[in-house]
N, CA, C and O atoms as a Maestro MAE file, in Angstrom:
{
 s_m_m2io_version
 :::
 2.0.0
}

f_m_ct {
 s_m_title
 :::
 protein
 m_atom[304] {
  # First column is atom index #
  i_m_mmod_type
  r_m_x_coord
  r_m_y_coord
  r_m_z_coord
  i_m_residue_number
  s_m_chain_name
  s_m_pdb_residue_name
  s_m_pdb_atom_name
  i_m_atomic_number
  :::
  1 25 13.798 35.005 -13.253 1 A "UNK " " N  " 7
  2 3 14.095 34.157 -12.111 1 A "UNK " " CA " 6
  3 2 12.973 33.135 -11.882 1 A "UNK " " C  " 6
  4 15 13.288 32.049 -11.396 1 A "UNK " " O  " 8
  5 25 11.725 33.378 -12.181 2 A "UNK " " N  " 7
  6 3 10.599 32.818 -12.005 2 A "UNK " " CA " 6
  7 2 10.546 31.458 -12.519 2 A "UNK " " C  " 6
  8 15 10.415 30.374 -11.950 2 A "UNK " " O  " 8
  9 25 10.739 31.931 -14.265 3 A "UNK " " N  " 7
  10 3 11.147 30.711 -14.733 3 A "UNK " " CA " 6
  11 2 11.968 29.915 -14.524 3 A "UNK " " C  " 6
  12 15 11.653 28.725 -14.503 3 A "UNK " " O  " 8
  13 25 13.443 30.371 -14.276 4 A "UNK " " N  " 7
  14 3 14.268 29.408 -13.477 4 A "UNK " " CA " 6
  15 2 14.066 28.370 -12.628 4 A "UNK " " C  " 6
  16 15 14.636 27.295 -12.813 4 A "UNK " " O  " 8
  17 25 13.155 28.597 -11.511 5 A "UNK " " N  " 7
  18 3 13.283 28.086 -10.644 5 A "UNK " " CA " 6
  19 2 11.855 27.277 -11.030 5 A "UNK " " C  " 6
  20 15 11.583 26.401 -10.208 5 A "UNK " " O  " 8
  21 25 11.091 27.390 -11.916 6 A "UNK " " N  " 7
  22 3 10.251 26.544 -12.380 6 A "UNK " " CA " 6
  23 2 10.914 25.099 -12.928 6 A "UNK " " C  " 6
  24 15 10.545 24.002 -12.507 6 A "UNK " " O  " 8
  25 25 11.715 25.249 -13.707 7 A "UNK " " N  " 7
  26 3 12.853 24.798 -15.131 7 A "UNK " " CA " 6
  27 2 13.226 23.754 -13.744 7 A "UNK " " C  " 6
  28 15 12.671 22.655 -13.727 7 A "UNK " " O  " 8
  29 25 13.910 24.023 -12.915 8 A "UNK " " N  " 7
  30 3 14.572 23.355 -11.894 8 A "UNK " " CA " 6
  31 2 13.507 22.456 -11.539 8 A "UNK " " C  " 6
  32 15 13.399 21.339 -12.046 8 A "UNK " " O  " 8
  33 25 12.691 22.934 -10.649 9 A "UNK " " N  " 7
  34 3 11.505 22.040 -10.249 9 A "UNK " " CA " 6
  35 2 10.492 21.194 -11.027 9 A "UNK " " C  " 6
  36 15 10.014 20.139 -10.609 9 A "UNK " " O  " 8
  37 25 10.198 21.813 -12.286 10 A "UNK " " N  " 7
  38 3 9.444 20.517 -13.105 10 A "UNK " " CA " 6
  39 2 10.787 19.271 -13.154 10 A "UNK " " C  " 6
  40 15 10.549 18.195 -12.606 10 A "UNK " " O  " 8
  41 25 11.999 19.455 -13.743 11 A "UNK " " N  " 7
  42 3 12.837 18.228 -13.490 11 A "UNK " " CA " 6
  43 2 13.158 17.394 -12.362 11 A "UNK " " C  " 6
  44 15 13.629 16.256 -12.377 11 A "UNK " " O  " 8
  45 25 12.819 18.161 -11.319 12 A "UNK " " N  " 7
  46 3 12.685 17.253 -10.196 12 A "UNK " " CA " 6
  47 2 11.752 16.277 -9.734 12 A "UNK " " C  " 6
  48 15 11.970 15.252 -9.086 12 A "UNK " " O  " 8
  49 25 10.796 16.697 -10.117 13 A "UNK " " N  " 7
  50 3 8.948 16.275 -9.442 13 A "UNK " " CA " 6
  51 2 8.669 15.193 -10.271 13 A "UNK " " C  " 6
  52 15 9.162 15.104 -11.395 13 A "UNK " " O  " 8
  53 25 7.828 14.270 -9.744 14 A "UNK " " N  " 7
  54 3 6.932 13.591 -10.486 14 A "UNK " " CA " 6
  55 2 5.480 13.735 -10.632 14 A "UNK " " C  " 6
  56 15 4.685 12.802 -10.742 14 A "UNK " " O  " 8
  57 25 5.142 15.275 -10.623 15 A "UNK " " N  " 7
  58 3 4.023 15.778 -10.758 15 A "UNK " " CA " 6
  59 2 4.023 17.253 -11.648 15 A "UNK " " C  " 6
  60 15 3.330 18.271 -11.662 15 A "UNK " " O  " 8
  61 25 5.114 16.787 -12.310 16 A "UNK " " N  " 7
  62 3 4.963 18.761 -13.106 16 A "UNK " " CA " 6
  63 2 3.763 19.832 -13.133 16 A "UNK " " C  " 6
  64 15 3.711 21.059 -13.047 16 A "UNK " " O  " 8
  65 25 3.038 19.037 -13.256 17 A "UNK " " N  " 7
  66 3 1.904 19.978 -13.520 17 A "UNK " " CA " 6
  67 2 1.219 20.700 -12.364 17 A "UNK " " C  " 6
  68 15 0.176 21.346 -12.463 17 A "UNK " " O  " 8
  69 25 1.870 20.527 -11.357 18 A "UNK " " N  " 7
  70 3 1.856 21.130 -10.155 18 A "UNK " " CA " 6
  71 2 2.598 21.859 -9.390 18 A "UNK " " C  " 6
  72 15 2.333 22.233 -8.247 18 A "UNK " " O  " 8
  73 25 3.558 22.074 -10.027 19 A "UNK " " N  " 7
  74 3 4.431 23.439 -10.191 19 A "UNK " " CA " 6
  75 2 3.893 24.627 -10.749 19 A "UNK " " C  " 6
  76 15 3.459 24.925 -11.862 19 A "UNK " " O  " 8
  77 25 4.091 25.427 -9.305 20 A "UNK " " N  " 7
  78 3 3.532 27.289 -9.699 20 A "UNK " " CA " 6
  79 2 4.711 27.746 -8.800 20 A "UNK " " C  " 6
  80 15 5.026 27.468 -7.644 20 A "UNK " " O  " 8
  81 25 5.172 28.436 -9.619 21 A "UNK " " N  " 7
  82 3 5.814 29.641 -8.692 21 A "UNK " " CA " 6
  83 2 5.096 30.560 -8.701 21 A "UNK " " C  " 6
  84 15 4.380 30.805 -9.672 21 A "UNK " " O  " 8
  85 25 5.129 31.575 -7.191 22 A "UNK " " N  " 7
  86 3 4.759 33.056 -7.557 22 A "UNK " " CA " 6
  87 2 5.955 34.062 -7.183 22 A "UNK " " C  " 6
  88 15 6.887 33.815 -6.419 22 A "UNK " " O  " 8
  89 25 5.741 35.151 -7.831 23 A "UNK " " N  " 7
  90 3 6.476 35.850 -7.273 23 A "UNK " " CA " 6
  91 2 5.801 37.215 -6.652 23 A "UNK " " C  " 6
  92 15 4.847 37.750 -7.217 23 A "UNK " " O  " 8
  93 25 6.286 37.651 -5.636 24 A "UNK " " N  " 7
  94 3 6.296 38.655 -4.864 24 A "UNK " " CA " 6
  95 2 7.319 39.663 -4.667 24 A "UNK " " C  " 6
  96 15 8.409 39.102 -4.560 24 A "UNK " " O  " 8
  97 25 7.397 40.723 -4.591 25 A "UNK " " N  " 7
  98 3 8.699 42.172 -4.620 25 A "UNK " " CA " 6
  99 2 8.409 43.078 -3.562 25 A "UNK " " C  " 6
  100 15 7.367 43.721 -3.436 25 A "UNK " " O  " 8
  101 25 9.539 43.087 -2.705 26 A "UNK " " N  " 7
  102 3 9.691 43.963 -1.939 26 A "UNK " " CA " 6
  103 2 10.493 45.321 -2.285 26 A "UNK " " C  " 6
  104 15 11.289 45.502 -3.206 26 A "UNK " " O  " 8
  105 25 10.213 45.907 -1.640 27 A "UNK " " N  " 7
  106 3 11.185 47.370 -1.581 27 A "UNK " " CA " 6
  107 2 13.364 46.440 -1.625 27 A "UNK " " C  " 6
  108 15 14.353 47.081 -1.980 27 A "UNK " " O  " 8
  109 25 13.373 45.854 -1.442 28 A "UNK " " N  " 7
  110 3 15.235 45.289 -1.689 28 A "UNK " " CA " 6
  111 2 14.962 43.643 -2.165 28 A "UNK " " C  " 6
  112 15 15.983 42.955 -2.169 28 A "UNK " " O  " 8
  113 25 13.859 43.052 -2.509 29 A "UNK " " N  " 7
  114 3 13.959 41.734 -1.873 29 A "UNK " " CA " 6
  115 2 13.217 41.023 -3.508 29 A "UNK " " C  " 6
  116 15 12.790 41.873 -4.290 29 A "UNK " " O  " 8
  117 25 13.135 39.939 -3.817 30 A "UNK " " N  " 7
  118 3 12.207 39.356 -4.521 30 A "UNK " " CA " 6
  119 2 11.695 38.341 -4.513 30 A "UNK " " C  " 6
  120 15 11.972 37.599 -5.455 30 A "UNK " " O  " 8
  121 25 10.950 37.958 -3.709 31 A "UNK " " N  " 7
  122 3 10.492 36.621 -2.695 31 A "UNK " " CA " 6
  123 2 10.066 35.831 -4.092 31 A "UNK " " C  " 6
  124 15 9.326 36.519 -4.796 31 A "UNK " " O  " 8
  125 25 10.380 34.542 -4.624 32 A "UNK " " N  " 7
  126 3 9.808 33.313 -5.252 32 A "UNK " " CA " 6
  127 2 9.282 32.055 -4.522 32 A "UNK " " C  " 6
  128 15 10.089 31.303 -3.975 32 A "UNK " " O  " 8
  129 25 7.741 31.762 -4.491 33 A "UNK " " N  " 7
  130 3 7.510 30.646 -3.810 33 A "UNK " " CA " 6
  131 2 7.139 29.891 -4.633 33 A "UNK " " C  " 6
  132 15 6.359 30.113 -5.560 33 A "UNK " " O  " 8
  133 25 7.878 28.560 -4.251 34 A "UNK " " N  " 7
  134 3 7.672 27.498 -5.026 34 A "UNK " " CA " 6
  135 2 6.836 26.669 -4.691 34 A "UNK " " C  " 6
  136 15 7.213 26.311 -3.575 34 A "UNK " " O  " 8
  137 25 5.656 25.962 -5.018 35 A "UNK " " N  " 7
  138 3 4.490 25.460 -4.442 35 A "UNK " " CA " 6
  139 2 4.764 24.052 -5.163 35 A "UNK " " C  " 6
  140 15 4.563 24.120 -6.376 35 A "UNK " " O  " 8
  141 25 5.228 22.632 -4.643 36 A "UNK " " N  " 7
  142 3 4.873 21.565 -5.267 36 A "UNK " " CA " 6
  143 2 3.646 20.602 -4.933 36 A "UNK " " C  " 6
  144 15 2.958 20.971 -3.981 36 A "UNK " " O  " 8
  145 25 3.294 19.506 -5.529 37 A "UNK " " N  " 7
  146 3 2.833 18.362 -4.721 37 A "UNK " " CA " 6
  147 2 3.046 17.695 -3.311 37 A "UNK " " C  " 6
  148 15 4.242 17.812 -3.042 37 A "UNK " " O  " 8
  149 25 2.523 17.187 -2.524 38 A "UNK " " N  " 7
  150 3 2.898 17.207 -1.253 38 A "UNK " " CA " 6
  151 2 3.694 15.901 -1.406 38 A "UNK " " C  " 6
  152 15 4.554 15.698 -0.549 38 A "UNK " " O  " 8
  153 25 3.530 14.994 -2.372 39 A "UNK " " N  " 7
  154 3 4.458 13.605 -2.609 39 A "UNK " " CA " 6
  155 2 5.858 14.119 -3.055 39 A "UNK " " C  " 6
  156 15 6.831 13.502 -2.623 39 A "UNK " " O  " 8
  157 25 6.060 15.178 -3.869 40 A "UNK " " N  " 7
  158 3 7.042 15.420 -4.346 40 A "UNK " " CA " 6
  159 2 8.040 16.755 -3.589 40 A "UNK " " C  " 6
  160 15 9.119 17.132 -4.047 40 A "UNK " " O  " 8
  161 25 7.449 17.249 -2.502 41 A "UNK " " N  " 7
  162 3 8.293 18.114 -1.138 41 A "UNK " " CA " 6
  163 2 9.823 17.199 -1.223 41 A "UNK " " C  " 6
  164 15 10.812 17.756 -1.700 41 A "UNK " " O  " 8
  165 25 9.884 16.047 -0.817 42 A "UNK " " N  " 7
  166 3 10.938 15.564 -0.176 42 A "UNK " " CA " 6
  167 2 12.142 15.818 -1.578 42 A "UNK " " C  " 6
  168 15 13.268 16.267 -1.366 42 A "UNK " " O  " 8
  169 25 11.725 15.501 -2.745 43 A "UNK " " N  " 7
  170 3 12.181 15.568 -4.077 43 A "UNK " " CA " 6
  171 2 12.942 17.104 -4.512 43 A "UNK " " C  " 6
  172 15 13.943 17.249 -5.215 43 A "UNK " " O  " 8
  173 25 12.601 17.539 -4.239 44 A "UNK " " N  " 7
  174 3 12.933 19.622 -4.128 44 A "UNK " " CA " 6
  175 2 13.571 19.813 -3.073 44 A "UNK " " C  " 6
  176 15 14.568 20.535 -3.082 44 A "UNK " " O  " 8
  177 25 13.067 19.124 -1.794 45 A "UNK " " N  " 7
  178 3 13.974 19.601 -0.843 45 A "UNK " " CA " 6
  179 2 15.536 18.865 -0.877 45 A "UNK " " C  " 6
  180 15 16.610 19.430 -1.083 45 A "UNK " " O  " 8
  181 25 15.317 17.606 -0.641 46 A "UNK " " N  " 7
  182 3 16.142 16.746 -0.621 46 A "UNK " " CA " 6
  183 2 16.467 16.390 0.841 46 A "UNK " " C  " 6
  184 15 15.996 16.794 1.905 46 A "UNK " " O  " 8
  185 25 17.827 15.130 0.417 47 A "UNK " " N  " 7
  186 3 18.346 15.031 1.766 47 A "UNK " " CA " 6
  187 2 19.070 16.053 2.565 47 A "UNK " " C  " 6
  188 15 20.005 16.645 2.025 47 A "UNK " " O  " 8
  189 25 18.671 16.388 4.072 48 A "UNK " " N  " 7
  190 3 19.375 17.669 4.598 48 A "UNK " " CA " 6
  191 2 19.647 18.811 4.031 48 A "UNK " " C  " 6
  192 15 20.750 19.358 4.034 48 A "UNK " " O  " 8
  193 25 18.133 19.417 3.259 49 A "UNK " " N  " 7
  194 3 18.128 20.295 2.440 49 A "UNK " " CA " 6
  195 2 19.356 20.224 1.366 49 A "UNK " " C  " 6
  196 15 20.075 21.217 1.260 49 A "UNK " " O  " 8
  197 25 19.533 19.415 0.809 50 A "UNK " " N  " 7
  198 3 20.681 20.008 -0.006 50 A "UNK " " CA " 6
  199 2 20.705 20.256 -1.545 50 A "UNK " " C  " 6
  200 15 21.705 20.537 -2.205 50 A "UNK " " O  " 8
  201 25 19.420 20.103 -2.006 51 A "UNK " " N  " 7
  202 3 18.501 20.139 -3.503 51 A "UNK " " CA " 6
  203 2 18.471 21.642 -3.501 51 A "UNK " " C  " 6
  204 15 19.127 22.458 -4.148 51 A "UNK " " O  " 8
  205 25 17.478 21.790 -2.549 52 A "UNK " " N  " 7
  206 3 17.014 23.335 -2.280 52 A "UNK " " CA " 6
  207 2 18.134 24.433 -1.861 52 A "UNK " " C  " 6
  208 15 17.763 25.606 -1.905 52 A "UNK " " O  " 8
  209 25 19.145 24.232 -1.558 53 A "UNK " " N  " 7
  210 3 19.904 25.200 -0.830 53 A "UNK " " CA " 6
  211 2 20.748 24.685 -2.500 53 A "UNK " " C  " 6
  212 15 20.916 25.819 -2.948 53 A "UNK " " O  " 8
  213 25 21.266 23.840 -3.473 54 A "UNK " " N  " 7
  214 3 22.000 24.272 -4.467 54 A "UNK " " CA " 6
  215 2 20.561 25.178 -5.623 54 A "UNK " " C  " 6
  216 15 20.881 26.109 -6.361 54 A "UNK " " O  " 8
  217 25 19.477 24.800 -5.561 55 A "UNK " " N  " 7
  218 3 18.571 25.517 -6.404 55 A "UNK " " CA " 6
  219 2 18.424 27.018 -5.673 55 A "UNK " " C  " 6
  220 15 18.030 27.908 -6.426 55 A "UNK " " O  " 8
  221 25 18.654 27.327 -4.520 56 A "UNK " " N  " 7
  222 3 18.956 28.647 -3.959 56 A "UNK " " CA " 6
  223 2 19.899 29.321 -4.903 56 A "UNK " " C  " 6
  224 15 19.696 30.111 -5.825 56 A "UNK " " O  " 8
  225 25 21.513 28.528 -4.180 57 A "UNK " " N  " 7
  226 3 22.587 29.201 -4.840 57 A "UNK " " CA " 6
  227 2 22.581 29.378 -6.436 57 A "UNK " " C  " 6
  228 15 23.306 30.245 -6.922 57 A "UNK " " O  " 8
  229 25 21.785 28.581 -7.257 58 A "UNK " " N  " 7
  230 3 21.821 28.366 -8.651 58 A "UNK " " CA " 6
  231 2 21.236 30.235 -9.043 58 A "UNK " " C  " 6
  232 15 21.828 31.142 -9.629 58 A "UNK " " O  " 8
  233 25 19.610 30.167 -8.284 59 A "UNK " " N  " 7
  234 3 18.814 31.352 -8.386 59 A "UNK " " CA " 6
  235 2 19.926 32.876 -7.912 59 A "UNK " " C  " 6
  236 15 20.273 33.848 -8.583 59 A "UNK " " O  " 8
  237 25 20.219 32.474 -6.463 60 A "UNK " " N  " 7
  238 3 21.769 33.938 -6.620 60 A "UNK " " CA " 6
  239 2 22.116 34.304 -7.542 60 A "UNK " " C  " 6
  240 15 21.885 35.364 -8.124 60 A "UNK " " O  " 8
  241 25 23.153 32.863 -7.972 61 A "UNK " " N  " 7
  242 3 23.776 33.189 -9.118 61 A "UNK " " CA " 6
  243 2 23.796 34.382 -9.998 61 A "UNK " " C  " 6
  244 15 24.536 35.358 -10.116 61 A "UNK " " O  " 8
  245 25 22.341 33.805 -10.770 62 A "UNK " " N  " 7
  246 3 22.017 33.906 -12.156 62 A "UNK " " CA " 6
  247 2 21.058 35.924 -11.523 62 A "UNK " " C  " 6
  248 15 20.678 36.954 -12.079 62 A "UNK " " O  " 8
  249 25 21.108 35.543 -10.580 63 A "UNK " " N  " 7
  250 3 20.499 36.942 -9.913 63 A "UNK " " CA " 6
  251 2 21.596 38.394 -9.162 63 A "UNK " " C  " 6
  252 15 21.296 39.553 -8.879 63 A "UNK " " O  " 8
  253 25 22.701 37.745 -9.068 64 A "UNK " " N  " 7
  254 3 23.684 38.771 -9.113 64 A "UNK " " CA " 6
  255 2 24.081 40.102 -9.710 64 A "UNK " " C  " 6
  256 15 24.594 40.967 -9.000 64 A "UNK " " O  " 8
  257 25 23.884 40.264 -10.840 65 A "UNK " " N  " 7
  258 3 23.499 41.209 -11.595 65 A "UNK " " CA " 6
  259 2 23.214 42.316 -11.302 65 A "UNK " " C  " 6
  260 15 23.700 43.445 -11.380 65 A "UNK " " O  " 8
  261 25 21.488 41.366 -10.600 66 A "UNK " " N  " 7
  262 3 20.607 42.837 -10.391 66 A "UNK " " CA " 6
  263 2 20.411 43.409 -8.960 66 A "UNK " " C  " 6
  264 15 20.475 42.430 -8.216 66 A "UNK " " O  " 8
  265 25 20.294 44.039 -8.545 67 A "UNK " " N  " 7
  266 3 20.080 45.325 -6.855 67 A "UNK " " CA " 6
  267 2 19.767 44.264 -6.112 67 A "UNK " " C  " 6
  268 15 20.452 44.172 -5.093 67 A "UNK " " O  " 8
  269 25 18.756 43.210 -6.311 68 A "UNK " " N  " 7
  270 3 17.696 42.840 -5.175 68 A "UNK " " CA " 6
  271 2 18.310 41.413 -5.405 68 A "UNK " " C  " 6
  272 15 18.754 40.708 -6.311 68 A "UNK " " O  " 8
  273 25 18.023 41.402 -3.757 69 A "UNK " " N  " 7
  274 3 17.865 40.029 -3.065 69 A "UNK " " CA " 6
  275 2 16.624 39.023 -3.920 69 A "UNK " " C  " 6
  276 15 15.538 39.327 -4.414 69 A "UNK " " O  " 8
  277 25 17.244 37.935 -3.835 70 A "UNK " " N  " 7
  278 3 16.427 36.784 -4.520 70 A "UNK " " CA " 6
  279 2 16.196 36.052 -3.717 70 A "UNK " " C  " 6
  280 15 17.111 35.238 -3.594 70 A "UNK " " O  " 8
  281 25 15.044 35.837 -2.765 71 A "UNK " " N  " 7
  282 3 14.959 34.757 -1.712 71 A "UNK " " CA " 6
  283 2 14.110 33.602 -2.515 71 A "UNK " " C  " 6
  284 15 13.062 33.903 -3.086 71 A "UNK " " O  " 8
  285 25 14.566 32.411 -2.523 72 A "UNK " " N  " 7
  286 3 13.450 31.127 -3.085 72 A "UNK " " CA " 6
  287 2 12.905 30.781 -1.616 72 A "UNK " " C  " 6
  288 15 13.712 30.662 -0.694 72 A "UNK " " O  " 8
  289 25 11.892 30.664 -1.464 73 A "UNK " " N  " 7
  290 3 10.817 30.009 -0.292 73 A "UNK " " CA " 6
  291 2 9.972 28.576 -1.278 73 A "UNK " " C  " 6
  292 15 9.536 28.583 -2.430 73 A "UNK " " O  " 8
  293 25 10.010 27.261 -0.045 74 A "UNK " " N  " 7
  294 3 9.434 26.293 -0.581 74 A "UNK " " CA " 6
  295 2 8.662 26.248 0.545 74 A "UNK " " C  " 6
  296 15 8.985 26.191 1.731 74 A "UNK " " O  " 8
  297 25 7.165 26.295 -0.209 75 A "UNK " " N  " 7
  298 3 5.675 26.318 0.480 75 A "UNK " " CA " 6
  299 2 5.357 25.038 0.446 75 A "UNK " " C  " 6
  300 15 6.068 24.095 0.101 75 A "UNK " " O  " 8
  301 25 4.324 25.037 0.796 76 A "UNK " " N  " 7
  302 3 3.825 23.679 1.661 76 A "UNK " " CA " 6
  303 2 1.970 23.977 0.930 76 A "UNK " " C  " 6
  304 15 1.054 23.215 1.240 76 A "UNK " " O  " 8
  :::
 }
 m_bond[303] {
  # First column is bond index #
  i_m_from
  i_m_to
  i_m_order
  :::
  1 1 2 1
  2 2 3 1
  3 3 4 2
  4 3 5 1
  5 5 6 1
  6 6 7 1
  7 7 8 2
  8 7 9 1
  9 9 10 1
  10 10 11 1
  11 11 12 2
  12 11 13 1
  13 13 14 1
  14 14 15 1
  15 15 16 2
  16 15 17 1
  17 17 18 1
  18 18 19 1
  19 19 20 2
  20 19 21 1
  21 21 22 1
  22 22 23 1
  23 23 24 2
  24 23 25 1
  25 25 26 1
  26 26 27 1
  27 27 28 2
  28 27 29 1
  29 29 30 1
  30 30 31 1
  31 31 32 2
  32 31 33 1
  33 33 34 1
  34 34 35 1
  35 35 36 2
  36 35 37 1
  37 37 38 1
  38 38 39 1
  39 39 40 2
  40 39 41 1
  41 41 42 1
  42 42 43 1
  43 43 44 2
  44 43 45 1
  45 45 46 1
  46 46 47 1
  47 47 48 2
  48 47 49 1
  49 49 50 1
  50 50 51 1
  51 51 52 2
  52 51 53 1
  53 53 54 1
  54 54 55 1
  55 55 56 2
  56 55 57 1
  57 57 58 1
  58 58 59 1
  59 59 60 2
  60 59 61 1
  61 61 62 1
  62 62 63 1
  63 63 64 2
  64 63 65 1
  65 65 66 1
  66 66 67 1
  67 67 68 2
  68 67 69 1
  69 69 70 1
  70 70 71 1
  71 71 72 2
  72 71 73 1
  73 73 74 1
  74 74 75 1
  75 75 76 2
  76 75 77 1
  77 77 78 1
  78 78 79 1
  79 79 80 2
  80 79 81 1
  81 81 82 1
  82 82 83 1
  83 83 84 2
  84 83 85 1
  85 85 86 1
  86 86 87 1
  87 87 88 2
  88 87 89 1
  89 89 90 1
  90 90 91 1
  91 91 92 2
  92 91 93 1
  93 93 94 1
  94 94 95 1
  95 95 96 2
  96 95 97 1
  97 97 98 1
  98 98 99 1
  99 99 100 2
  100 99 101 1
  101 101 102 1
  102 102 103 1
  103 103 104 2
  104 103 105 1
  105 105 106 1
  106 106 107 1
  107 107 108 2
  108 107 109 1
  109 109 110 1
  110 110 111 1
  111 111 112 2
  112 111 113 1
  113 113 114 1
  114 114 115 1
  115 115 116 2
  116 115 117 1
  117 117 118 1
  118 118 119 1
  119 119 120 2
  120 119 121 1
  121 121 122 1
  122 122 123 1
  123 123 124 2
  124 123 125 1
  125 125 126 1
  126 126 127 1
  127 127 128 2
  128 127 129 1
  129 129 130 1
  130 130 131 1
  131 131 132 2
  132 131 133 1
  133 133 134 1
  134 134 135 1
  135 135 136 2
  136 135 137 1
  137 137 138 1
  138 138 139 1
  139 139 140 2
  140 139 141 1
  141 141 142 1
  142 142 143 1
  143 143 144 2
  144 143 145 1
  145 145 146 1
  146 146 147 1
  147 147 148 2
  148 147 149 1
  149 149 150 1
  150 150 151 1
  151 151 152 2
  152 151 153 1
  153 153 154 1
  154 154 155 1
  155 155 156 2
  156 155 157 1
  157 157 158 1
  158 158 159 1
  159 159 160 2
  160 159 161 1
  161 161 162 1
  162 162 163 1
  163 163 164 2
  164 163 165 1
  165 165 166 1
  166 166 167 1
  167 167 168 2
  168 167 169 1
  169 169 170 1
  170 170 171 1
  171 171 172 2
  172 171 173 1
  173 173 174 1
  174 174 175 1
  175 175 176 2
  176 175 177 1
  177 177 178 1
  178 178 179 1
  179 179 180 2
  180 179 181 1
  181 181 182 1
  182 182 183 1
  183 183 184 2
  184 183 185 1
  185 185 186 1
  186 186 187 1
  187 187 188 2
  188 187 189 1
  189 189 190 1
  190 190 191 1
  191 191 192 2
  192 191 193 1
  193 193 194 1
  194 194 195 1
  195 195 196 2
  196 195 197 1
  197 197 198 1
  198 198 199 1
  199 199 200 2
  200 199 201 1
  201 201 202 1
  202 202 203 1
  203 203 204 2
  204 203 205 1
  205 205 206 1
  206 206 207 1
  207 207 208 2
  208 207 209 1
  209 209 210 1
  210 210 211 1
  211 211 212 2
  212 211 213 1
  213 213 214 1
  214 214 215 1
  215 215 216 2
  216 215 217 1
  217 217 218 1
  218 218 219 1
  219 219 220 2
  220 219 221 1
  221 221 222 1
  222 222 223 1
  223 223 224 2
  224 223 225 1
  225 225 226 1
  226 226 227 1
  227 227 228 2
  228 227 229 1
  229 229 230 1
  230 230 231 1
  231 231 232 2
  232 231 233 1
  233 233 234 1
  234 234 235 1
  235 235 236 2
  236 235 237 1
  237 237 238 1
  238 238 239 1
  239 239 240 2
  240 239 241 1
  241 241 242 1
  242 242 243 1
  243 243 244 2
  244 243 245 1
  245 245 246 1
  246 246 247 1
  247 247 248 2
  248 247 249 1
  249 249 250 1
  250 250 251 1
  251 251 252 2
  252 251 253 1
  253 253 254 1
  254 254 255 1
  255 255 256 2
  256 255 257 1
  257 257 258 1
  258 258 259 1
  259 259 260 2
  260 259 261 1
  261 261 262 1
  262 262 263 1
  263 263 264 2
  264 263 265 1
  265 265 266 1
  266 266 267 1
  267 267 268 2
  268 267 269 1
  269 269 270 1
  270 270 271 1
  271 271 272 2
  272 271 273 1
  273 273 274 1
  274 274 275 1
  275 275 276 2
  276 275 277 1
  277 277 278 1
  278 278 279 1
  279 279 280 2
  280 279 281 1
  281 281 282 1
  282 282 283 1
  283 283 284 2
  284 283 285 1
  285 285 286 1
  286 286 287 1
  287 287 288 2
  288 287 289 1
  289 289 290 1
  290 290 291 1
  291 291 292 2
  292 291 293 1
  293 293 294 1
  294 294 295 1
  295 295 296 2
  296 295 297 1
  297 297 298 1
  298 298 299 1
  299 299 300 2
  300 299 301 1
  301 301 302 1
  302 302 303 1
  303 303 304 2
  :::
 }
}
């Protein structure tokens, strides 16, 4: 999933190299934070979130499969 949501975000940004995800695991949960450039926030998020909420549903998706919740969080 990690990578995924990397894959997504270097194509978005005009700063790749400033893309880190981390990931974190809870007892049901698997928190991914995506950390970009502060020029390139608006680029990931989009207009009226709507970048980030299809790179959400994309991460579900492909995360259905398995037990745990896949939350993507975009950090600042």
């Amino acid at each position: 999933m990690k990578d995924l949501v990397k894959v997504i975000a270097i194509s978005l940004v005009d700063h790749p190299e400033e893309v880190v995800v981390t990931e974190r695991e809870t007892d049901h949960s698997l928190i991914l934070e995506l950390h970009v450039a502060p020029e390139d926030m608006g680029k990931v998020i989009g207009k009226q979130g709507r970048i980030a909420k299809a790179m959400r549903t994309v991460v579900k998706a492909a995360a259905s499969k398995d037990e745990k919740k896949v939350i993507v969080d975009i950090a600042q």
